[in-house]
Every structure is written in structure tokens, then in C-alpha cells.
N, C-alpha and C positions, 0 to 999 in steps of 0.2 A: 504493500500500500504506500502510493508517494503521499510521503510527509511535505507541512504547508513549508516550509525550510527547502526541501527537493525543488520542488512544485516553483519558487521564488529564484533558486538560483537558473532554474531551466530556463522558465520566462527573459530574466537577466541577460542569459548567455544565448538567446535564442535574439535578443534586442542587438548584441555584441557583434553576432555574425552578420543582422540588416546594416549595420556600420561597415564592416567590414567590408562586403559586397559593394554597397552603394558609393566607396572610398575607391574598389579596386579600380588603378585607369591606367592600364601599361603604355597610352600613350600620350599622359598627360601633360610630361616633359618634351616630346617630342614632335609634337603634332605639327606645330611652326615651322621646325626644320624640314618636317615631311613636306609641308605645303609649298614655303621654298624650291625645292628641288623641286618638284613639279613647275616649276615658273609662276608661284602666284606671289606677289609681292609683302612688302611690309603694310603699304597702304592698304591692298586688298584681304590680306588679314585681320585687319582692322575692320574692315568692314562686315566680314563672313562674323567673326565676330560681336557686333554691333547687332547683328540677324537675326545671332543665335539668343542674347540677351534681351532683342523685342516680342521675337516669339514667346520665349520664357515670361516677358511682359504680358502677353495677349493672353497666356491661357493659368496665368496665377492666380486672379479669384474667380475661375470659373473651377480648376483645376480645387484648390480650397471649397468651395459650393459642395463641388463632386465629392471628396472626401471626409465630408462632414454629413453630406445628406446617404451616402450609399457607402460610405464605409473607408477608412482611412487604405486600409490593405489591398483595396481595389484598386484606389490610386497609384498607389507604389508597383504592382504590379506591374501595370499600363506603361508606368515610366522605365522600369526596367527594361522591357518589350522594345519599347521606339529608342534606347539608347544602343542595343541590340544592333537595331535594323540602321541605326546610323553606321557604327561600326562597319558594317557590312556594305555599305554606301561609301564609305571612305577608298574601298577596293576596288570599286565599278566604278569611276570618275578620277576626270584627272583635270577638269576646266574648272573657270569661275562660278559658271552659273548652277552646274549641277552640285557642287559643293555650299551654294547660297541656301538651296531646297536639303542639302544632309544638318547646315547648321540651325536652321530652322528645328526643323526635328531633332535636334538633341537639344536644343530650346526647349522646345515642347516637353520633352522629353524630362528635362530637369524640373520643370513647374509640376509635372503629376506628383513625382515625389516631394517637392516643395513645403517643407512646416509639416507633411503626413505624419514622418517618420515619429519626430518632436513630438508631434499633437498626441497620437498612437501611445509613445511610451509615457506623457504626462498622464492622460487620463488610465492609464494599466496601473500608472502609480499610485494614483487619484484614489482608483473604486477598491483597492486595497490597503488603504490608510499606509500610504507611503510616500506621498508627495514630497517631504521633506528631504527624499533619498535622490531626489531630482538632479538637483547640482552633479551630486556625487557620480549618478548612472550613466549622466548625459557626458560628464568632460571623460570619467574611463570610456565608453563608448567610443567617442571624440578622438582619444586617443591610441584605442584601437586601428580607428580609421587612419589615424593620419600613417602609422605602422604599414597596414595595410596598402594606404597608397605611396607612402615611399620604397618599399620594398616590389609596390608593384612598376613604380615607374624606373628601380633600379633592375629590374626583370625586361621592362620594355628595351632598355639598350642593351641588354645583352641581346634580347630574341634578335632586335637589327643588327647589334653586330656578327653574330655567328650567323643568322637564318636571313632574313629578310625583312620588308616592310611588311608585307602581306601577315607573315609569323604574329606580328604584333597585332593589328586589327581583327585576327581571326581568336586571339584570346582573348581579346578586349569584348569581341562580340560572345562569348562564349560562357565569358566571365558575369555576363548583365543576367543571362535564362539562368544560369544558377541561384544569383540572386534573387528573381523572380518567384523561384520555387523556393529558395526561403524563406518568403515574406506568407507563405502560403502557412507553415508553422506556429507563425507569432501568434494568441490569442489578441482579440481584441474586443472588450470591453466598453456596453456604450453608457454613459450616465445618462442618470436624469436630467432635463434641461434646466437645472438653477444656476441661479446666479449666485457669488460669491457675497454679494454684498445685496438682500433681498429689501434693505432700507434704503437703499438708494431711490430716487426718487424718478432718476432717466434710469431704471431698470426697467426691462418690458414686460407690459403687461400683462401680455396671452402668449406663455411661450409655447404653448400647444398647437395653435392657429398659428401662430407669427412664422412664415416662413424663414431660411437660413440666411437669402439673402436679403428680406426686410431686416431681420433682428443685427444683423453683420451694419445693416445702413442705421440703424436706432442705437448701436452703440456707437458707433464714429458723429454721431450729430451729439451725445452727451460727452461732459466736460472732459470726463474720466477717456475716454476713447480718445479726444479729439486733441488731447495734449500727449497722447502717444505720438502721433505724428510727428510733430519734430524730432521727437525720439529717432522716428525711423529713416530720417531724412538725418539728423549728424551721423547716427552710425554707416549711412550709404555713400557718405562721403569721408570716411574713417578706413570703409572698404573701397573705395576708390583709388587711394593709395596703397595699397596691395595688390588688390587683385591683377588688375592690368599688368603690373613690375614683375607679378609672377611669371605672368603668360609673354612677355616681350624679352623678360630676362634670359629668354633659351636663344636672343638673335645676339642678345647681349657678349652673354658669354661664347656663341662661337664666334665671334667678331672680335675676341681675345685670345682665340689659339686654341681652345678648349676645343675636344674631339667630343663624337657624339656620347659615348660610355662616361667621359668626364662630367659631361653634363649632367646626363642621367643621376651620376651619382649623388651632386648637388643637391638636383630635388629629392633624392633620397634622404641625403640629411636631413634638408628642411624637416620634412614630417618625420625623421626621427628627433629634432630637436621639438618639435609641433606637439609630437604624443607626448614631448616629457611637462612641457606646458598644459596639456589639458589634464597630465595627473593631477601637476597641481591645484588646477583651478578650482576643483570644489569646495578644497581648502582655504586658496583665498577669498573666493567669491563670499564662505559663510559667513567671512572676519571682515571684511570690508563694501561699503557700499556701491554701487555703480557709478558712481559721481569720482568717487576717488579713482576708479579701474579704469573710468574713459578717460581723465585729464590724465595720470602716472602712462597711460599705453600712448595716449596720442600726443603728448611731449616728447617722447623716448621717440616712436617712428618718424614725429616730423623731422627731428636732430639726426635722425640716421637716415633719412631719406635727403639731408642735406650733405651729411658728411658722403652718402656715394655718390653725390654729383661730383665730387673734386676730384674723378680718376686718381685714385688712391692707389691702386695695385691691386692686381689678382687674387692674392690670398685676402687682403684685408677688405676688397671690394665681395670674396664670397663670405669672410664671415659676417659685414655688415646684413648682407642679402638673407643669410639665415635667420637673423634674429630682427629683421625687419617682419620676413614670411610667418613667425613662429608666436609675436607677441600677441597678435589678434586671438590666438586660445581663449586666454583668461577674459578678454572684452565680452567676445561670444557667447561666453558659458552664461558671464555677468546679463548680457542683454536679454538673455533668451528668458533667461530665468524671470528677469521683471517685468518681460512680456507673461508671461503664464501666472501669474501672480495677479495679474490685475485683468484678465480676460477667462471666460467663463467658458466649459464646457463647449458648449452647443457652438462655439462659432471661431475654438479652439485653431482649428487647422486652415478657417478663412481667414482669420486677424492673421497669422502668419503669413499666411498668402499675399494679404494688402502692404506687411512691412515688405515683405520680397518682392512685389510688383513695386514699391517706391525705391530700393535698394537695385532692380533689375533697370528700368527709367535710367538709374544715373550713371549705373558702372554698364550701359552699353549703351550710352553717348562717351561715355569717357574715354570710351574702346578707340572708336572712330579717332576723335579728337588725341589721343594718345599716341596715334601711329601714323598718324598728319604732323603732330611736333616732331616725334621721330624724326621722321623722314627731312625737315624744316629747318629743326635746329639741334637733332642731336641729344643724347639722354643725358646730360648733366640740364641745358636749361630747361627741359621735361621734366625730370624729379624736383626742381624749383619747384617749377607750377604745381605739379602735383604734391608736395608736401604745402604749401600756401590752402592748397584745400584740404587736405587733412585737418590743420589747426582750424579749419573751418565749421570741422564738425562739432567742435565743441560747443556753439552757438544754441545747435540743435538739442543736443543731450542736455545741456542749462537750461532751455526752456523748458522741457517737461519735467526736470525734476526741482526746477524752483517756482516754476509756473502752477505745475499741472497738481499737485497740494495732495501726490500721491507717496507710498513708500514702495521702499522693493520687496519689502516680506512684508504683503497685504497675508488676513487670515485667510487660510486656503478654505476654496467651497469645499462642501461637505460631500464627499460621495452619495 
């Protein structure tokens, strides 16, 4: 007979490996350089990805809606499937246009899973008085992943250097259907539709009748919802200065001498230094507020997003790159968590949906405009600009939390 202790660490390790999966990408470090050789440029990169982050725009609160009204693991499913069928699209094309229609789709493809996963494991946590274990499950998870994806993108240069291109995309695509069918395992658990805070006065008032996407539009029109938003708007330009640095840092560094295996390995670091930051984070996130975690992380990137503008050298240009890619952990764990703290059940994996559709908006115009400077003026006065918007985020995180008259550890609803 499983014991509720069995039963608890199964669930756990069953959340650990949807991490895992949805992390694996053996060609995450490489894909630039593949596109490259093909003849598709630095601009035109830019823009394929610009595609892939509008489509991911187009179907993030529909994608949320779906997940919320038929089931979180439906979603995840779907996304595994189309990220699948991109991989396999990377093989059959070698132009502009039919790579605009694969990034598209792994757009898409990323919004089905989009907040599922989170929403999924909050409310499993939720309906068995364990919400508190949140931080803790989500940053080991976290950093499973990032395990998971540095080892797989240290796996992708080898497949290229011993086997081929084809080697890579065919485990990449091979690697999403297993995922798929792990998602099939996870339990998932629906609650009742209450609200955390049933005294509120913009709480709504027929959650029975009130569809997912009225109730999703009646918390974004009260106080409490509508001062997340700036929240979601400094954090999407917190990640603006990463994400892009990550993806262009592969033109970077072989424009420095670095071979494709060297590269690889980099990104492999990164998410080995990545997983060791998300162990920590549930430890600091419980001791410190998010006020303190977004101004200490986005002081620290904007100063080393400055310090790799002054071509420094190789080794001290990769360690800065490390632990530029590695600090956002602990921000992450911080945000996610005061997202679920202050949004309810029932509209759980749409409110995530809406920060990731304002987060999606900005880091793929950034994309575009990121690889127009490139090409313009060269990565030293591009990490200017882009670290000037970093510290910019801080605007946004200060208005919801000195504004919006909320905490980060609101009382958890009740199962």
C-alpha cells in the first residue's frame, strides 16, 4: 500500500522529470550557428526570432483560457507535440520563409506550455496543504532543468561534432514525444473556484456563471490585478537583458575563435552555474522580499552587462556571460512566487499567461531591434543600451510593490 510520504515524493519526482523534458534543447546553443551556415543572417535571425516570440504573443491567453478551462496537462501536451514537429521542420528547410512558419510554431508551441506547468504544480500543492513547499519545489525543479538543459546543449555539440546537424534535431525532436508522455503521468488536481481573499470587494461575484475569460478580465480591472502589471512589464525588461545576450552570445563567441564544442560547453556551464542558483533560491526567496531580489539582481546585471561591453578578454568576457545568464534564478523563483500568492485558483495559468504575453511583446521586439544594433554598431554599444533598460525595470517592480498596497506572502487560499 503507497504510503501518503510515497505517494508525495512520486508526484515530486514525476513534476522533476516535466522540468526536465521541457528544459531538454540539444540545440539551444546552436541553432544561430546552424542558421548561419545555411546563409540566413544576423538581421534575419533576428527577425525569425521576433516570429517566434509574437506567435508565442498571439496564443498566450488563449493558450492560458485553454489550460484553465480543459485542463493544465492538455496544454503541455499540445506544446510538446508542435515543439516536436518544429524540430523536424528544422530538417526539411533550409530558406527564410519556411523557417518564419517553423519559428512560428515553436512560438506557439512555447505559449501551450506557458505558466501550465507552474499553475499545475501550484494548485497539486494547493489541494494538499503544501503551498508553502512552492519556492522550495519550483527553484529544485528549476534547477533540474537548467542541469538538464546544459548537459543537453553540451550533448548537442558533440552529436555535431562526431554525427551531424540532422543527429541533433532528430533528438531534439524525439526528446519533446517523451516529454509528452510524461506529462500524461503527473496527477492533476482541480480546486474549487475561490478566491484567496473572499473580503475583497472587486472579488467576483458568481464564480460558477462567470466564465474564465470574464473572471481573468474582472481581476485585471481591480486594484489588486491591475498593479501586477507593472510588475510584469519591469520584470520583461529585466529579461530583456538576458534573454536576447543569451541567444546572440553563440555569434559572439565564435567571432572570438571559439569552435562549435567550445561553445556548447559554455552554455553548459551557464545552466550548471543556473541549477546551482535555483538550489539556492528557495532559501533566499523565504528570507528576503522581492523588492530587495529585483534591485540586488538588477544592479549586479546592469554593472556586468556594462563591464562586457569593454572587450575584456575571453576568459573574463565568459565568466562575466555566466553569471550575467545565471542571476535571473533567484529573481524568477522571487516573481513567480508573488504572482501565485496574490492570484486565485481558477485563473491560475491565465494570469500567467497575461505576464508572459506582456514579457513575450517586449523581449521579441527586442529581438528584432537587438540584431539591427548588432549589425549597426557592434555588441559593446548594444549591451549599453540594453543594460540602460534593465535598470529600467526597476520602475516597474517599485510601482507594484509600493503602489499596489500588496505583500509577497499574501494568506494562501484554502484548498
Amino acid at each position: 500500500m503507497t504510503t501518503l510520504k510515497e505517494l508525495k515524493n512520486r508526484n515530486d519526482n514525476l513534476y522533476y522529470a516535466l522540468s526536465k523534458f521541457m528544459n531538454l534543447d540539444v540545440q539551444r546553443s546552436l541553432f544561430v550557428l546552424y542558421l548561419l551556415q545555411l546563409g540566413i543572417t544576423q538581421g534575419e535571425i533576428g527577425i525569425l526570432q521576433s516570429f517566434s516570440f509574437f506567435s508565442s504573443v498571439a496564443l498566450e491567453i488563449p493558450s492560458g483560457l485553454l489550460a484553465d478551462r480543459y485542463g493544465r496537462k492538455l496544454s503541455l501536451v499540445i506544446g510538446f507535440l508542435g515543439l516536436s514537429v518544429s524540430g523536424i521542420g528544422f530538417l526539411l528547410f533550409s530558406s527564410f520563409i519556411p523557417f518564419a512558419i517553423i519559428f512560428c510554431l515553436f512560438g506557439a508551441s512555447i505559449a501551450m506550455g506557458s505558466g501550465s506547468d507552474r499553475a499545475l504544480l501550484y494548485d497539486n500543492l494547493l489541494a494538499n496543504h503544501r503551498a508553502e513547499e512552492y519556492p522550495r519545489i519550483l527553484s529544485r525543479a528549476r534547477a533540474i532543468g537548467a542541469v538538464s538543459l546544459g548537459l543537453s546543449m553540451l550533448l548537442g555539440g558533440v552529436l555535431q561534432d562526431t554525427l551531424s546537424w540532422n543527429a541533433v534535431y532528430i533528438f531534439f525532436a524525439i526528446s519533446k514525444i517523451i516529454g509528452a508522455i510524461t506529462v500524461i503521468f503527473i496527477p492533476e488536481i482541480k480546486l474549487p473556484p475561490l478566491s484567496p481573499h473572499p473580503d475583497n470587494i472587486n472579488d467576483f461575484n458568481d464564480k460558477k456563471t462567470d466564465g474564465i475569460f470574464t473572471s481573468l478580465i474582472h481581476f485585471f480591472r481591480s486594484k489588486k490585478g491591475a498593479f501586477l502589471i507593472p510588475l510584469f512589464m519591469g520584470y520583461a525588461l529585466f529579461e530583456l537583458s538576458t534573454i536576447p545576450l543569451f541567444i546572440y552570445g553563440q555569434s559572439f563567441f565564435s567571432s572570438q575563435g571559439l569552435e562549435v564544442p567550445a561553445i556548447a560547453g559554455i552554455y553548459a556551464a551557464v545552466e550548471a552555474v543556473s541549477a546551482g542558483m535555483f538550489m539556492v533560491a528557495g532559501f533566499v526567496c523565504s528570507r528576503f522580499s522581492l523588492g530587495i531580489i529585483a534591485f540586488v539582481t538588477t544592479i549586479a546585471v546592469t554593472f556586468l552587462l556594462f563591464v562586457l561591453s569593454l572587450n575584456i578578454g575571453i576568459i573574463t568576457s565568459i565568466a562575466t556571460f555566466l553569471i550575467i545568464m545565471s542571476l535571473p534564478a533567484i529573481y524568477e523563483t522571487s516573481y513567480e512566487t508573488y504572482i501565485h500568492d496574490n492570484v486565485e485558483s481558477r485563473i491560475r495559468a491565465s494570469c500567467l499567461s497575461f505576464a508572459n504575453l506582456i514579457n513575450s511583446i517586449i523581449i521579441g521586439i527586442s529581438y528584432t531591434v537587438f540584431g539591427g544594433l548588432l549589425e549597426t554598431y557592434g555588441f559593446s554599444v548594444t549591451l549599453i543600451i540594453v543594460a540602460a533598460f534593465c535598470l529600467a525595470g526597476l520602475l516597474g517592480i517599485s510601482a507594484t510593490l509600493l503602489l499596489g498596497g500588496q505583500k509577497s506572502h499574501l494568506k494562501k487560499q484554502e484548498a
